[in-house]
PASEBA-1860 file (N, C-alpha, C; in nm, 3 decimals):
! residues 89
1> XXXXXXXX> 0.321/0.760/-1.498/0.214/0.666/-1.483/0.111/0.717/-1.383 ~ 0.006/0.700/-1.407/-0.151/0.735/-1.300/-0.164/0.648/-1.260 ~ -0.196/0.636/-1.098/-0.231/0.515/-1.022/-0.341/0.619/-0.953 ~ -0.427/0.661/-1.003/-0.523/0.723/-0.944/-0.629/0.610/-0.970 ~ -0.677/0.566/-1.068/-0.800/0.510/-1.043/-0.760/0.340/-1.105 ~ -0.852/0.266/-1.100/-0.836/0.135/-1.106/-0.870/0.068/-1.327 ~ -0.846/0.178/-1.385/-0.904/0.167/-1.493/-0.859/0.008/-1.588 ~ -0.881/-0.016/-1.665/-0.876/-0.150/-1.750/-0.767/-0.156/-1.783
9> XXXXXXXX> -0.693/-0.065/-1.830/-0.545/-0.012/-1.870/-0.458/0.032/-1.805 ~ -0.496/-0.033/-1.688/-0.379/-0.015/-1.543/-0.347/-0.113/-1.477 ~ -0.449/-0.250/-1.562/-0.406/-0.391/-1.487/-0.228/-0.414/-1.491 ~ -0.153/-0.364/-1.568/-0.037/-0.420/-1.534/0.069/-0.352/-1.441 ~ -0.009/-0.224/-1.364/0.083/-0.180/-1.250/0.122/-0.218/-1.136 ~ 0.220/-0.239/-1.091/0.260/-0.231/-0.999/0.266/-0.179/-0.875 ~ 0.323/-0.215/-0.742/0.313/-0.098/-0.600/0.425/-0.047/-0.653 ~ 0.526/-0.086/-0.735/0.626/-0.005/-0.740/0.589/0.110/-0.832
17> XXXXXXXX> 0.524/0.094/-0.911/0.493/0.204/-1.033/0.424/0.306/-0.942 ~ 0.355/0.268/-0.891/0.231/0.342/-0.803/0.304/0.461/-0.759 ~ 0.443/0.369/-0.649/0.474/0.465/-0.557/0.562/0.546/-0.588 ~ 0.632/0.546/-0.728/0.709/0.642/-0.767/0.671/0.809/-0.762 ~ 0.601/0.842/-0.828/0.558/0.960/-0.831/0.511/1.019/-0.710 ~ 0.558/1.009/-0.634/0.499/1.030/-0.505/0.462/1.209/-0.485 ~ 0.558/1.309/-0.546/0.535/1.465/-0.555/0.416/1.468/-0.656 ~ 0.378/1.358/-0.719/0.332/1.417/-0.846/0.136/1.357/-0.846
25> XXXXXXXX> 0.173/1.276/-0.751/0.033/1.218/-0.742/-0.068/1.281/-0.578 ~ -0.041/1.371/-0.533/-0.110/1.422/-0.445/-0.107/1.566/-0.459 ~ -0.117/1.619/-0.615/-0.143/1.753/-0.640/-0.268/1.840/-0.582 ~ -0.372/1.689/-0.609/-0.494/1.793/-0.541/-0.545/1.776/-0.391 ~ -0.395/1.702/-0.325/-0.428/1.702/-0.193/-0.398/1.766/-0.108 ~ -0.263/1.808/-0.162/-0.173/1.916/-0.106/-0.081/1.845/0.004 ~ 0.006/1.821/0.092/0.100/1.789/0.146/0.063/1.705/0.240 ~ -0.057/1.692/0.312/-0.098/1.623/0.432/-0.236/1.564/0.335
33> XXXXXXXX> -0.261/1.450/0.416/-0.380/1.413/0.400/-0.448/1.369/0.535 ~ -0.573/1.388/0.597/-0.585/1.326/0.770/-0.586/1.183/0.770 ~ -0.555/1.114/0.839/-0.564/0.983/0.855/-0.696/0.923/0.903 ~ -0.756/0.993/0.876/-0.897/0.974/0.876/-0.984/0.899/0.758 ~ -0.865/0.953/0.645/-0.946/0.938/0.491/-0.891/0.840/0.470 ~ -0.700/0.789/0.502/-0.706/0.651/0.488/-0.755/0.518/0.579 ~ -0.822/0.566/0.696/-0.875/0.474/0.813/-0.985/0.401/0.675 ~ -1.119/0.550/0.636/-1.188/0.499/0.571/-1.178/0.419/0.480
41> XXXXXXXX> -1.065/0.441/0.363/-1.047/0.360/0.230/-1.022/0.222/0.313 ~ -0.988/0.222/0.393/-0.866/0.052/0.466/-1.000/0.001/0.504 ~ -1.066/0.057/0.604/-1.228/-0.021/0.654/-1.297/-0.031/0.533 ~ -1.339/0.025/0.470/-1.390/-0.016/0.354/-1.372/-0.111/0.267 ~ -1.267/-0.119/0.231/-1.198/-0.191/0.159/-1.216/-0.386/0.251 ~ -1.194/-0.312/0.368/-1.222/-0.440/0.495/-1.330/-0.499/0.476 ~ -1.399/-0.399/0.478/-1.567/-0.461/0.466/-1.624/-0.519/0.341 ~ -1.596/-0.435/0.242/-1.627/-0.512/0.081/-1.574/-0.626/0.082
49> XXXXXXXX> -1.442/-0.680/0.098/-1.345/-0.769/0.092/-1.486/-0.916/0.169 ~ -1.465/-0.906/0.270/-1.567/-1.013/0.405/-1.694/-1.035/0.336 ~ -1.718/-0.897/0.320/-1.881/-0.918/0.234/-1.864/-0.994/0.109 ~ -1.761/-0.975/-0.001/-1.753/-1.101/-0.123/-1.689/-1.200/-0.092 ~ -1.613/-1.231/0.001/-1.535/-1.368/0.034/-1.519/-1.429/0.118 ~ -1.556/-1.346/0.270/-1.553/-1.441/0.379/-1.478/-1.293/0.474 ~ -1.498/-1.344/0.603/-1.393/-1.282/0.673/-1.256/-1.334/0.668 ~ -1.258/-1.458/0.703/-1.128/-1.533/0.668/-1.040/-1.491/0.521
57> XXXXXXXX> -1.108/-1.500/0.389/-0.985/-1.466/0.303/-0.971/-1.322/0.305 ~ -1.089/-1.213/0.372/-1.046/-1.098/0.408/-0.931/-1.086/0.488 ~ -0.907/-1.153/0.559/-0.807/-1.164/0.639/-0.659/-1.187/0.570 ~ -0.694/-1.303/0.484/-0.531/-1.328/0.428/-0.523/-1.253/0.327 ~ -0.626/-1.174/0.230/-0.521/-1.060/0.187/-0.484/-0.949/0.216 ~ -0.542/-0.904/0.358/-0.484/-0.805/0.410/-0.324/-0.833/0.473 ~ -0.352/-0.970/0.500/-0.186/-0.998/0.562/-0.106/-1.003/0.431 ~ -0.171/-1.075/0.337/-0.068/-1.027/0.192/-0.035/-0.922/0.160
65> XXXXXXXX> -0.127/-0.833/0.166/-0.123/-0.714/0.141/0.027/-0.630/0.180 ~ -0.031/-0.686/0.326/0.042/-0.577/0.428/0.196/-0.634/0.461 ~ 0.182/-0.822/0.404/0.360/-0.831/0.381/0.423/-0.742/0.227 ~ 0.340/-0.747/0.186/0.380/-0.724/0.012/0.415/-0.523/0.048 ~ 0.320/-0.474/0.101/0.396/-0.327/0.161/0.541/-0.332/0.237 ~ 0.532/-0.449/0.335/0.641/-0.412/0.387/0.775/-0.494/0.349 ~ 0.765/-0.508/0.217/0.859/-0.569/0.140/0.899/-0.486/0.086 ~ 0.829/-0.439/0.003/0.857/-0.280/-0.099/0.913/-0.186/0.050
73> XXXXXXXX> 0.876/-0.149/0.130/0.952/-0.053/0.233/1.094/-0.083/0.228 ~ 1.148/-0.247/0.312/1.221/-0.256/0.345/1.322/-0.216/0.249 ~ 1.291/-0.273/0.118/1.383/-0.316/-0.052/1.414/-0.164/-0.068 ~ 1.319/-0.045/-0.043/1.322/0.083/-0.051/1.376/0.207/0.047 ~ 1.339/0.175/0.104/1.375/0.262/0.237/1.459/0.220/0.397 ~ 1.536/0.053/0.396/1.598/0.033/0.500/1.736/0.024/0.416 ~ 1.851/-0.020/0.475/2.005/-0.062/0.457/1.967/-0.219/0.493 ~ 1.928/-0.319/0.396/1.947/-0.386/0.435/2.059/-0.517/0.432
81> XXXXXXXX> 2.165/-0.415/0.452/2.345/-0.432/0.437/2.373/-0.463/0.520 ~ 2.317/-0.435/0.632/2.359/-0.430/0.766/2.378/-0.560/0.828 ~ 2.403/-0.602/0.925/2.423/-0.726/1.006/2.269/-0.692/1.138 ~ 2.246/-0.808/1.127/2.118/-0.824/1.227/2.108/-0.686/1.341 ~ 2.183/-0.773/1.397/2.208/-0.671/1.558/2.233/-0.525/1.497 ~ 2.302/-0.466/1.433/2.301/-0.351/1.398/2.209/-0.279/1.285 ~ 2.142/-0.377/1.258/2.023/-0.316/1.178/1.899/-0.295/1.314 ~ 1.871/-0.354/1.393/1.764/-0.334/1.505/1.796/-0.234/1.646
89> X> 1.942/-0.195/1.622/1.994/-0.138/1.759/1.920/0.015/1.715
END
């Protein structure tokens, strides 16, 4: 699957689809990217957002956003088997 661009025929992807390919979708970036280029896409994205809807619902879908990332992390990349205290130690 391509999660490169936002095309008409990609409305039904997912973050999970997205993030699979992860070797396969930064061919022409090569291994690093600066965090510079995603500061820009994120402010941008900040700013378009405020400019069509407000600052305020800019606001709540970045917090959606940014629970809905760290949902997919946890589901993906923690044990979350663990018991409280030994998941935070």
């Amino acid at each position: 699957m391509d999660c490169r661009g936002s095309l008409p025929d990609q409305e039904g992807l997912s973050l999970s689809d997205c993030m699979r390919p992860m070797e396969r979708g930064r061919e022409n970036l090569g291994a690093e990217l600066p965090v510079a280029v995603y500061r820009m896409l994120e402010y941008s994205f900040r700013e378009e957002l405020a400019e069509r809807f407000g600052k305020e619902e800019q606001i709540r879908i970045f917090r959606a956003a940014g629970y809905r990332a760290g949902v997919f992390f946890a589901q993906n990349h923690l044990d979350l088997s663990q018991e409280f205290s030994a998941f935070v130690a």
